[in-house]
Steps between C-alpha positions, in 0.01 A plus 500: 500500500783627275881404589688714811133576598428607869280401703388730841279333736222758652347243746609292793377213583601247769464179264796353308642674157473274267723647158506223207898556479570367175316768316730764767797327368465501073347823552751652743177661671532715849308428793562798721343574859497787730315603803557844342502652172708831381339763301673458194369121508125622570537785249565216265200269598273827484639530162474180371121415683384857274635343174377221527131562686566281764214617788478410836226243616309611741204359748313814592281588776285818614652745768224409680466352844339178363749520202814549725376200709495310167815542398663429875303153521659404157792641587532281852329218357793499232259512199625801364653428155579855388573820635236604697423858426206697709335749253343823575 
């Protein structure tokens, strides 16, 4: 990552952060969390994600009765890894 970088978590999780700090430090890198974002900063990650290609991973499942029953029992069983997207 380049010096005064930024750095936007889009996940939560409820396991411990673990940063490598020195790397923060000589780098003078941000580490910034919200539960919310303004629209100026997703105008810039919409921005940035369509220079650079950066697509969405997705698990996805039939909009379908058995398909929609798939994607709940990964869902509950925590197993999904992605976002779970039903597709028509």
């Amino acid at each position: 990552m380049k010096p005064f970088g930024k750095i936007f978590p889009l996940t939560v999780s409820e396991e411990a952060l673990v940063i490598p700090f020195l790397p923060f430090l000589t780098k003078e890198l941000s580490f910034i969390g919200s539960c919310t974002s303004t629209p100026a900063s997703v105008d810039q990650l919409l921005e940035f994600a369509a220079e650079h290609g950066v697509k969405p991973v997705l698990e996805e499942f039939s909009m379908s009765v058995d398909g929609i029953n798939a994607a709940l029992k990964k869902l509950q069983g925590g197993k999904m890894r992605y976002r779970g997207v039903l597709k028509v």
